[in-house]
N, C-alpha and C positions, 0 to 999 in steps of 0.2 A: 706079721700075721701070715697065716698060713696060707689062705685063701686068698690072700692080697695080690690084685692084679695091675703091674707095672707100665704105664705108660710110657710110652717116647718120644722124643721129643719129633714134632715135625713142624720146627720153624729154622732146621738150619739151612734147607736150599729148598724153598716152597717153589721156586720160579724157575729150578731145576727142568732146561728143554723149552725154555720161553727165549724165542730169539726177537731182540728192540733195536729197530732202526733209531737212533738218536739222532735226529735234524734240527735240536734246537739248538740255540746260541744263549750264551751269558752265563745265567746263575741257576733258573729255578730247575730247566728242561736236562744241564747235564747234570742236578743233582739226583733228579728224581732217577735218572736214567742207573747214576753210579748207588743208586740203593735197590734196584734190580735188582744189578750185576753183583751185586755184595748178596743177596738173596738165590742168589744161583741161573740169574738170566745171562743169555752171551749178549751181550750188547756190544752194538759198531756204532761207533759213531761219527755220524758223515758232514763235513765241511768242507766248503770253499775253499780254493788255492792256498789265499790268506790267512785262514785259521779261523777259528771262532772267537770272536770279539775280545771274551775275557781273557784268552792267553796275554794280553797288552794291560790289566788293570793289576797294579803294583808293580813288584820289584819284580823285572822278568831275571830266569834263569834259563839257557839255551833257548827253547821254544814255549817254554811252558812260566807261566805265574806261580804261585803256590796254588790259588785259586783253582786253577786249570790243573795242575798237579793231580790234586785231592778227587776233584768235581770228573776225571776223566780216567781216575786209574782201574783198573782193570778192564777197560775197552779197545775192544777190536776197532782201528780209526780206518778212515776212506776216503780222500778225497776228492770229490765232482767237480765241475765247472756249474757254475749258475742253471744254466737249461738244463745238462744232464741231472743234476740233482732235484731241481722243480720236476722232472719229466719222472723219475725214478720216485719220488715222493709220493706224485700222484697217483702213478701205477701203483705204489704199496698202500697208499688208503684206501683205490677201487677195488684193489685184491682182498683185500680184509672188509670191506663193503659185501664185498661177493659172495665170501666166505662164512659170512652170517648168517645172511639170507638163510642159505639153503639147509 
């Protein structure tokens, strides 16, 4: 039609300029994080020396599970020691606490 007005699509990177600290561990925290990042956030994702839990549940390949593979691909990673990462945690919840607020 003549008059016909075309839409576009804006579901291929909605979260395009959304940066996610990813500090969970296992399943649910790096999945949600790796659908973000598939949405167009940059996500980091920050662990411990050791790794995060699920890189050890099945068949491992170098450092990674398939699990961990999947659940962590496209992430910028980080690793803290214990305290700096609680200390860094906290700071990035009071900052985003703060940043509501006002």
């Amino acid at each position: 039609m003549a008059g016909e007005r075309r839409l576009t699509p804006t579901h291929e990177a909605p979260y395009r300029g959304l940066k996610v600290l990813d500090f969970g561990q296992g399943i649910a925290s790096p999945y949600c994080a790796m659908l973000l990042g598939v949405y167009g956030a940059d996500v980091i994702k920050v662990e411990p020396p050791e790794g995060d839990w699920s890189r050890y549940l099945g068949t491992t390949y170098g450092n990674h599970t398939t699990l961990s593979a999947v659940y962590n691909r496209g992430k910028r990673s980080l690793c803290l020691r214990h305290e700096a990462q609680r200390r860094h945690r906290d700071r990035a919840a009071s900052g985003a606490r703060g940043r509501r607020a006002d």
